[in-house]
C-alpha positions in Angstrom: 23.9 8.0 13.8 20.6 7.2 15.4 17.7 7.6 12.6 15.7 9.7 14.6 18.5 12.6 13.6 16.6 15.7 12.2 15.9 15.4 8.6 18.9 18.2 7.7 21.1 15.1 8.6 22.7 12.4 6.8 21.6 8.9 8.5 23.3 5.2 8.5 20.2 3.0 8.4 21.0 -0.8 9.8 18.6 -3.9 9.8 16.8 -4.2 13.2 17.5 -8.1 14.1 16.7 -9.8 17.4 16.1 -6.6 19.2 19.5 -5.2 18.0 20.6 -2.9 15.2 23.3 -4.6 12.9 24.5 -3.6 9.6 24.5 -6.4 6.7 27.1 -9.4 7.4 28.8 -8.4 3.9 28.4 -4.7 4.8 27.2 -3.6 1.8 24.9 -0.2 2.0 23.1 1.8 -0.5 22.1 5.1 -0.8 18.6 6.8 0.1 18.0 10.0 -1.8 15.1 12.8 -2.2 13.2 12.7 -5.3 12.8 16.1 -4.7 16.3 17.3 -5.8 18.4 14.0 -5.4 19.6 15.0 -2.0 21.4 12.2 -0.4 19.6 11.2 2.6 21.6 8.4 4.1 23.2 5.1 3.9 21.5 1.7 4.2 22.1 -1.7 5.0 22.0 -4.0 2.0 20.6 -6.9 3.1 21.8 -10.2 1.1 20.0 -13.7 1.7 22.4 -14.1 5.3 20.2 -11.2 6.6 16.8 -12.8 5.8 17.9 -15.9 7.5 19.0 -14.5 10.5 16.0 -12.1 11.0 14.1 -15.1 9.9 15.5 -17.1 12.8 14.9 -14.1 15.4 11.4 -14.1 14.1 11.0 -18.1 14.7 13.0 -18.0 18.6 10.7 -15.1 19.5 7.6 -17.1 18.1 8.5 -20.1 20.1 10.2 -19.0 23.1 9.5 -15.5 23.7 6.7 -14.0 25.6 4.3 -12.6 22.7 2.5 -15.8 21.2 1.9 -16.5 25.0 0.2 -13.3 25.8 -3.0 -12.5 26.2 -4.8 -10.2 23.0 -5.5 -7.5 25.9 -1.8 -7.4 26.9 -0.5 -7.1 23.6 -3.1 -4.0 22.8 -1.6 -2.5 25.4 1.8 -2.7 23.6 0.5 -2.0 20.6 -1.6 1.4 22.3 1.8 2.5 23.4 3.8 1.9 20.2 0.3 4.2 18.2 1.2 6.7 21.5 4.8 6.5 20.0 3.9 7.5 16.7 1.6 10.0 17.6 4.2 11.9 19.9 6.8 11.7 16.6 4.0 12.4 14.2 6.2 15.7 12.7 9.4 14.0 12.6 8.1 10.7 10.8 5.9 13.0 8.4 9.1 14.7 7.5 10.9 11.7 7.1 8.3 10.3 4.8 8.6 13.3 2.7 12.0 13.5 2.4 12.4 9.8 1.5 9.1 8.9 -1.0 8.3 12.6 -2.3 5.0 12.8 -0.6 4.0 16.3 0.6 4.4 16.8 3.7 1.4 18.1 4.6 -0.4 14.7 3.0 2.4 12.6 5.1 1.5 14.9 8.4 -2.2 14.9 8.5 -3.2 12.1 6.2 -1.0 9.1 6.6 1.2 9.3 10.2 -2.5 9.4 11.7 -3.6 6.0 9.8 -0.5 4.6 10.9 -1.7 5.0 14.3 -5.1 4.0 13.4 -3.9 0.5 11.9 -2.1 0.1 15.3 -4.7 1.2 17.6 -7.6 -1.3 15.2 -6.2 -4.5 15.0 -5.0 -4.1 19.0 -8.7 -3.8 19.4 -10.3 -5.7 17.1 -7.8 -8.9 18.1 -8.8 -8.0 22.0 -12.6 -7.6 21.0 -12.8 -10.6 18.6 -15.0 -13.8 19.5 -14.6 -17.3 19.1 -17.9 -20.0 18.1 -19.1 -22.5 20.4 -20.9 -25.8 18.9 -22.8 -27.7 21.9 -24.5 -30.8 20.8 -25.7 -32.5 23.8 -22.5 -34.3 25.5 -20.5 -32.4 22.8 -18.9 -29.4 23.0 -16.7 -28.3 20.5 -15.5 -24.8 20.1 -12.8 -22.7 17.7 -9.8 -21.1 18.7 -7.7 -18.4 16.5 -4.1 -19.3 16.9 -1.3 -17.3 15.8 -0.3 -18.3 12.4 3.9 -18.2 13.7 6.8 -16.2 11.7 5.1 -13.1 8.9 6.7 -12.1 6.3 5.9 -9.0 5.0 6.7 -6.7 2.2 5.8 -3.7 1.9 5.9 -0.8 -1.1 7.5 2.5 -2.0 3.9 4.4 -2.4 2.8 4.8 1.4 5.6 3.4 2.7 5.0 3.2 6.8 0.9 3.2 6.4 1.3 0.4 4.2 3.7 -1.7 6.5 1.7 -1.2 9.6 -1.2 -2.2 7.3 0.7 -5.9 7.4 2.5 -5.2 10.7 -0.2 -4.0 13.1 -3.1 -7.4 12.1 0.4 -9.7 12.4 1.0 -8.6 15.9 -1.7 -8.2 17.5 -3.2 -11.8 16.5 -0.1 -12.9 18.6 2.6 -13.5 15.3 6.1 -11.9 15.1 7.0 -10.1 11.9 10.3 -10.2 9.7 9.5 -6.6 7.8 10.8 -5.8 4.1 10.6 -2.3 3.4 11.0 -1.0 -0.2 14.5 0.2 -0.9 13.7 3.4 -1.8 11.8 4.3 1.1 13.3 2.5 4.5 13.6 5.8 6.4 10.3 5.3 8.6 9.9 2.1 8.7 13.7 1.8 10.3 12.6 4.7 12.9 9.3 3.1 13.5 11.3 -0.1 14.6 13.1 2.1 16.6 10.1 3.5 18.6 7.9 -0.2 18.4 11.1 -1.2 21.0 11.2 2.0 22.9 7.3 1.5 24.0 7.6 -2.1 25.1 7.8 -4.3 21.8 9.5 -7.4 23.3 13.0 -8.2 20.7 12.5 -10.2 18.1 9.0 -9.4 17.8 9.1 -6.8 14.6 12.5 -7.3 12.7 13.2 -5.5 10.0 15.6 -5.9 7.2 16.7 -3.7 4.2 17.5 -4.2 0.1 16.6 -5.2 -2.9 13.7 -8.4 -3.5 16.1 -10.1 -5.6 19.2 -9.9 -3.3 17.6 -10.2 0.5 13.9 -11.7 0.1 14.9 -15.5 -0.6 14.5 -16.3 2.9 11.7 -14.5 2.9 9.3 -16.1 0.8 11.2 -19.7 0.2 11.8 -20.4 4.7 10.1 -23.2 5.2 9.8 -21.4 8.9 7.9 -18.8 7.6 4.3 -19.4 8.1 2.3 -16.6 6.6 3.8 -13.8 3.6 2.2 -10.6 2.7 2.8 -8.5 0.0 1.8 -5.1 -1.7 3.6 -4.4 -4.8 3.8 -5.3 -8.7 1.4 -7.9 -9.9 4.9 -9.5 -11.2 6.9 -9.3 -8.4 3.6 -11.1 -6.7 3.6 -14.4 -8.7 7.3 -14.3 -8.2 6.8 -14.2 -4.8 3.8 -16.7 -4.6 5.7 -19.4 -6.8 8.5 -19.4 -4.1 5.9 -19.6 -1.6 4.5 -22.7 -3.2 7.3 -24.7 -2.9 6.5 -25.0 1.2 2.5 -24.6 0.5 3.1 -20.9 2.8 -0.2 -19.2 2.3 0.4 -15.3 0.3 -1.9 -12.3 1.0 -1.3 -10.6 -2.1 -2.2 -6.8 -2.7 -0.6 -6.4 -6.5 -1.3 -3.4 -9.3 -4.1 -2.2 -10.9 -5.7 -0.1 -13.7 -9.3 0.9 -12.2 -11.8 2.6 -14.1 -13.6 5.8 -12.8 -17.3 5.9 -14.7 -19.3 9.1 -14.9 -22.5 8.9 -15.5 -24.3 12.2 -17.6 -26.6 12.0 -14.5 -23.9 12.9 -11.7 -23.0 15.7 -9.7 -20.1 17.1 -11.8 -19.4 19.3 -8.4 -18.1 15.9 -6.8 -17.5 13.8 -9.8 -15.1 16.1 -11.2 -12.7 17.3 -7.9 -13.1 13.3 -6.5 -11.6 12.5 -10.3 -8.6 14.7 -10.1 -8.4 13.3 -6.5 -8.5 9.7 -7.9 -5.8 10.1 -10.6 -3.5 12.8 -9.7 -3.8 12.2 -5.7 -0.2 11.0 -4.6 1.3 12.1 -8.2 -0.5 9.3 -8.9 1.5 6.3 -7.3 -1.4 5.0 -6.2 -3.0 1.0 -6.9 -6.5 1.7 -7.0 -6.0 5.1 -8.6 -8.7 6.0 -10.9 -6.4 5.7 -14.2 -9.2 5.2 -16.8 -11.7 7.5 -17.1 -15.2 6.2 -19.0 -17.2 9.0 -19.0 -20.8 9.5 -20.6 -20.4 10.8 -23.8 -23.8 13.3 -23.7 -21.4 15.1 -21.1 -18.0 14.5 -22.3 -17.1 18.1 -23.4 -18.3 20.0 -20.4 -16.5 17.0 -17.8 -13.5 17.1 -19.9 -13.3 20.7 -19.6 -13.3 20.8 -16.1 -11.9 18.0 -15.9 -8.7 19.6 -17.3 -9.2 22.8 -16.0 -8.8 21.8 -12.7 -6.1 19.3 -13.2 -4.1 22.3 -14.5 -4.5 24.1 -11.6 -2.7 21.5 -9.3 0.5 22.8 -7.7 3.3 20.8 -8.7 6.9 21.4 -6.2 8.4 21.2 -3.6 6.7 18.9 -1.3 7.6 20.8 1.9 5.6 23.3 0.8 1.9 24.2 1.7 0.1 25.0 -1.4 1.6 21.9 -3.3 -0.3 19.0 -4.5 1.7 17.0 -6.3 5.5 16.2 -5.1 8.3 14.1 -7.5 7.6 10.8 -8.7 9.6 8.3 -6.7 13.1 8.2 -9.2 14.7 8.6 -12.2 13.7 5.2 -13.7 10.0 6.1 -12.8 9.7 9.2 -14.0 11.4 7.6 -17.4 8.7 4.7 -17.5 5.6 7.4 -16.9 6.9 9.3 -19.6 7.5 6.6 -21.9 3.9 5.8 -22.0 2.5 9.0 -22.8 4.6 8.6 -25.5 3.2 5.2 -26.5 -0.3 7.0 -26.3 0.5 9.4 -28.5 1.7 6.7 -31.3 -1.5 4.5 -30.4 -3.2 7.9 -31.8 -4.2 9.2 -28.6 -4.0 13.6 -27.8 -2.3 15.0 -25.5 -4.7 17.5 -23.3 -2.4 18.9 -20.3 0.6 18.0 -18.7 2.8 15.2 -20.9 6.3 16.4 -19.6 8.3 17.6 -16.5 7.4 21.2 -15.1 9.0 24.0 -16.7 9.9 25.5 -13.4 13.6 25.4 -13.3 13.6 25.2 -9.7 12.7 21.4 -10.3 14.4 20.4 -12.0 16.3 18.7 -10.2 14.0 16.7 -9.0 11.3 13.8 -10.6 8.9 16.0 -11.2 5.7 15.2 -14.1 2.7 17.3 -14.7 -0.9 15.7 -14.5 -1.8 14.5 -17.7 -4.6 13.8 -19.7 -4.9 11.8 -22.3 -8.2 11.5 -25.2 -8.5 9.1 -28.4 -7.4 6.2 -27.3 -9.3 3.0 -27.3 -9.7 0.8 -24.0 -7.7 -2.2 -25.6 -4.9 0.1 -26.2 -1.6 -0.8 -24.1 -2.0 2.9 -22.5 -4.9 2.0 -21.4 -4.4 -1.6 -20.5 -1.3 -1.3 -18.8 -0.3 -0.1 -14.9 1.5 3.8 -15.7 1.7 4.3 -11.8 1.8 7.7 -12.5 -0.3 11.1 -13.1 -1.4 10.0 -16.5 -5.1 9.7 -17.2 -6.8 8.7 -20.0 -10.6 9.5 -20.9 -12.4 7.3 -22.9 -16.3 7.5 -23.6 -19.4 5.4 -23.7 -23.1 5.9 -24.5 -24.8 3.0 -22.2 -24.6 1.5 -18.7 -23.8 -2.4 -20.6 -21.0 -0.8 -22.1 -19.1 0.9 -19.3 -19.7 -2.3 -17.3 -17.9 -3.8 -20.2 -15.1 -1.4 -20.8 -14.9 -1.3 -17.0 -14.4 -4.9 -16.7 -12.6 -5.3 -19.8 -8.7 -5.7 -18.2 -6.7 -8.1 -16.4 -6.8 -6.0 -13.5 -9.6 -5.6 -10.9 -8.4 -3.9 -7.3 -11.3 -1.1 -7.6 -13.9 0.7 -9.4 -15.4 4.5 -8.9 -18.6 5.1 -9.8 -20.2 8.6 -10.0 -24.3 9.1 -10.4 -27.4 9.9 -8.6 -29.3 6.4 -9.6 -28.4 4.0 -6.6 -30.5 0.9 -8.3 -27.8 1.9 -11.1 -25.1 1.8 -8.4 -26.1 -1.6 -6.6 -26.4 -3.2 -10.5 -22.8 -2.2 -11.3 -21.7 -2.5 -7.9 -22.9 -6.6 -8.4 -21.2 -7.0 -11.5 -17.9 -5.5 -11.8 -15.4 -7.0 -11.3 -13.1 -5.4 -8.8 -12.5 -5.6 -4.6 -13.8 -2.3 -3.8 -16.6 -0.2 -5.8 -16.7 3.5 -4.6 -19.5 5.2 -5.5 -19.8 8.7 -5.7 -16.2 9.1 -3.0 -13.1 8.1 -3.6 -10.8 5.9 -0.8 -12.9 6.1 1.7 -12.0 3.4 4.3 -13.2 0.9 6.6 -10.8 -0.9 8.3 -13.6 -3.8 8.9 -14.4 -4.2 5.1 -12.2 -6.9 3.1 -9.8 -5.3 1.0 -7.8 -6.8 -1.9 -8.0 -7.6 -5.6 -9.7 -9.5 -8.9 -7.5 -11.2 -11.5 -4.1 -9.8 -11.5 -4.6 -7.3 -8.6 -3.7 -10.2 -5.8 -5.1 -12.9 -4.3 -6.9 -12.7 -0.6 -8.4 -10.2 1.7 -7.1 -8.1 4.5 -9.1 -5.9 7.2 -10.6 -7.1 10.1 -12.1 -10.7 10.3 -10.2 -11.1 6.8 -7.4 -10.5 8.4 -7.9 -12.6 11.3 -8.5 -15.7 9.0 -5.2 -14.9 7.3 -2.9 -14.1 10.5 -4.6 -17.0 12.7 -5.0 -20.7 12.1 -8.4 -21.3 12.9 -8.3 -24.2 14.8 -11.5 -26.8 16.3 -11.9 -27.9 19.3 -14.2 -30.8 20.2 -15.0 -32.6 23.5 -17.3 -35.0 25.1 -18.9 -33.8 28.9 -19.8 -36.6 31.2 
C-alpha cells in the first residue's frame, strides 16, 4: 500500500533504493505508532547494513554516471522548484502524516513546518543557482575557484522535526549537484518515505535521493564507515554524534554535526516581561519541548524573580495539553514510552537534588490521554546550575529557573556547561546585548525572539553541541569541494 494512503490507513513503508521501492533483503519490518494513543500506523522496512550498502552504491552510480552532478545549478533548481511545488500541493496530507507519526500538532505541522520544508527546497535551489565563484588575475595568471559537488551524502536526520529537518540536509546536498543516501529516525519515517515518493514524481532523476529505514546501530555502518561516502550529516544526540564521527575518521569523511544542547534563556530585570515571558514559554514548552536549542535553563534577574516566575507559571499552566489534531492544543505527546520515562525520571532527580516542583511534574490527569505520552509543562526552582538537572539534555517540557544578581554572573552560569547550540537573551540594553552576544558561548544568541531564522546565517554548535556550520555559504563549503584553478594566458 502506497504511503500516500489517507492517514485512517495502515501503511507498509519500504526503503526507496535506486529509484525503486524495496523492502529490506532480510525482510525484517517494525512498527510505526502514534504517541498519541499508540495507534499502530504501519509497517516498516528494517534496514540491516546490506540496505546501506546498496543505497550506498545507488548513491555512488548516480554520482558518477547519472545526469545530476553534470547538470547545471539552474537545471537542478528547476527540479528542486517542482519537488517544493510537490510539497506544497500535499501540504495537508504530509502535515497529517507528521502528526500522526512524531506527536506534533497538527496545526504546528500544517502551518509551521510543511511550509519550511518547501522553503529549504526552494533556498538552496536558489542560492546554489545564485552563488558566485572568485577570480584571481595576476598579470599572465588567471586562476579562479570552482565549487564541485562533494559526491555520495549521508545524512541522518532526527525524530523532533522529522521532514524539516531532513530537507535541512537534503535540499543544500542536492542542489550543490551531490546525491543523498537519507536515514530517517525510526520513529518518524512516515514523511520522509512520502516525500521520496513525490521528490521522484516531480522529476528527481533515481538514485538521486535514497532513502533507507531502521535503527543507527543495525543499518548506519555503511553509512558513516563507506569509504564511498564523501560528506555525512547528522542532527541527533551529542553521543550518537561522536559515535558517528569516530567511524567517520577511519576514511578522514568530513561530519557536519548538529548534536544536543542545554541553552540558557537570561532575563534581565530591565526587559519587557510582555515578550520575555510568552517568548519563554515558547522556548521551553514549544514542541513539548523536543527541541535542541530549547530554552531549558532559565537565569533570571533575581530583583524580578517573583513577579517573572509568576507569570511565568501562570501562563505555562494555561497551555493545552491533547490531542494534537485538535485546534486549541499546544502541547501533543512526547515521542514514546521510553521518553516520556527518561523526562520523568529527571524531574525526579530534581526533586532529590532539592529542587521544587512549581507546575506540571507528571502525565495529565485527563483520562482521555492516557493512552498516550502525554507530560505537563514543568517548572522547576532551587536547584543550582551544576546540578545534573540542570546540566544534563531532559529533551522534554521541563524547565528549571535559576537566578542571578549581575550581568558577569549570568554570562558565567550561561556559559557554565558542556553544551553551547544557543542562548536567548531578553533586555532593553543592546550595548548589554552585543557584550554577551561576544562572549557566550553558543552558535546562535537570540535576543529578545526566540527561533527566528535566516537561512543565510551559519547554524550549528559549541562544545558538545556539534561540530560545523550549515546555511548558505556554510553549507556550500561543506556540500562542495572548493577546488583552484590556475592558468597562464599568452
Amino acid at each position: 500500500m502506497s504511503i500516500g494512503a489517507t492517514a485512517a490507513e495502515k501503511r507498509t513503508v519500504h526503503h526507496l533504493i535506486g529509484g525503486r521501492s524495496v523492502a529490506s533483503e532480510d525482510g525484517r519490518t517494525f512498527e510505526t505508532r502514534d504517541p498519541h494513543d499508540d495507534a499502530l500506523l504501519g509497517t516498516v522496512a528494517r534496514g540491516a547494513a546490506r540496505d546501506g550498502e546498496l543505497a550506498v552504491t545507488a548513491a555512488r552510480e548516480a554520482f558518477d554516471a547519472g545526469p545530476w552532478p553534470r547538470m547545471t545549478a539552474a537545471e537542478r533548481r528547476t527540479v528542486l522548484h517542482a519537488v517544493a511545488d510537490a510539497v506544497d500541493e500535499h501540504r495537508d496530507e504530509l502535515a497529517l502524516l507528521e502528526s500522526h507519526d512524531s506527536g506534533k500538532t497538527l496545526r504546528h505541522a500544517r502551518h509551521g513546518e510543511m511550509p519550511r520544508v518547501a522553503q529549504n527546497l526552494r533556498f538552496f535551489a536558489d542560492f546554489a543557482a545564485l552563488a558566485t565563484e572568485e577570480a584571481y588575475p595576476d598579470g599572465p595568471v588567471l586562476g579562479y575557484s570552482l565549487h564541485a559537488p562533494a559526491g555520495v551524502v549521508s545524512a541522518i536526520s532526527p525524530w523532533n522535526a522529522p521532514l524539516m529537518l531532513a530537507t535541512w540536509k537534503v535540499a543544500p546536498a542536492l542542489a550543490f549537484g551531490n546525491t543523498v543516501v537519507l536515514k530517517p529516525a525510526p520513529q518518524t519515517p512516515l514523511t520522509a518515505a512520502r516525500f521520496g515518493e513525490l521528490a521522484l514524481e516531480a522529476g528527481l532523476p533515481e538514485g538521486v535521493l535514497n532513502i533507507v529505514h531502521g535503527y543507527g546501530d543495525e543499518v548506519a555502518g555503511p553509512l558513516t564507515g563507506d569509504p564511498r561516502v564523501d560528506r555525512i550529516t547528522f542532527t541527533g544526540s551529542s553521543a550518537t554524534g561522536a559515535a558517528i564521527m569516530a567511524a567517520a575518521a577511519a576514511n578522514l569523511t568530513p561530519v557536519s554535526a548538529e548534536l544536543g544542547g542545554k541553552s540558557a534563556n537570561i532575563v534581565f530585570a530591565d526587559a519587557d516581561l510582555d515578550i520575555a515571558v510568552p517568548e519563554s514559554v515558547r522556548a521551553i514548552f514549544g514542541g513539548s519541548g523536543q527541541v535542541c536549542f530549547a530554552g531549558s535553563r532559565l537565569l533570571v534577574q533575581r530583583s524580578i524573580l517573583p513577579e517573572f516566575l509568576e507569570r511565568f507559571t501562570a501562563e505555562a499552566e494555561k497551555l493545552v495539553v491533547g490531542d494534537p489534531r485538535q485546534e486549541q492544543t499546544f502541547m501533543g505527546p512526547l515521542i514514546e514510552r521510553a521518553h516520556l520515562e527518561k523526562v520523568h525520571g529527571y524531574v525526579e532527580l530534581a526533586q532529590r537534588e532539592g529542587g521544587t516542583v512549581l507546575t506540571g511534574g507528571g502525565p495529565p490527569a485527563d483520562a482521555a490521554l492516557s493512552g498516550g505520552h502525554y507530560y505537563r509543562p514543568t517548572v522547576i526552582t532551587g536547584l543550582d546550575n551544576d546540578s545534573r538537572t540542570a546540566q544534563e539534555e531532559i529533551f522534554g517540557p521541563v524547565e528549571t529557573v535559576i537566578p542571578f544578581d549581575t550581568e558577569e554572573e549570568a554570562l558565567r552560569l550561561a556559559n557554565t556547561t558542556r553544551y553551547g547550540l544557543a542562548g536567548i537573551l531578553f533586555t532593553r540594553d543592546l550595548d548589554r546585548a552585543h557584550r554577551m552576544a561576544a562572549r557566550w558561548k553558543a552558535g546562535t544568541v537570540w535576543v529578545n525572539c526566540y527561533f527566528e531564522r535566516d537561512l543565510r546565517m551559519p547554524f550549528g554548535g559549541e562544545g558538545i553541541s556539534g561540530v560545523g556550520r550549515e546555511g548558505g555559504n556554510f553549507s556550500r563549503e561543506f556540500f562542495t569541494e572548493p577546488r583552484a584553478v590556475v592558468l597562464r594566458i599568452r
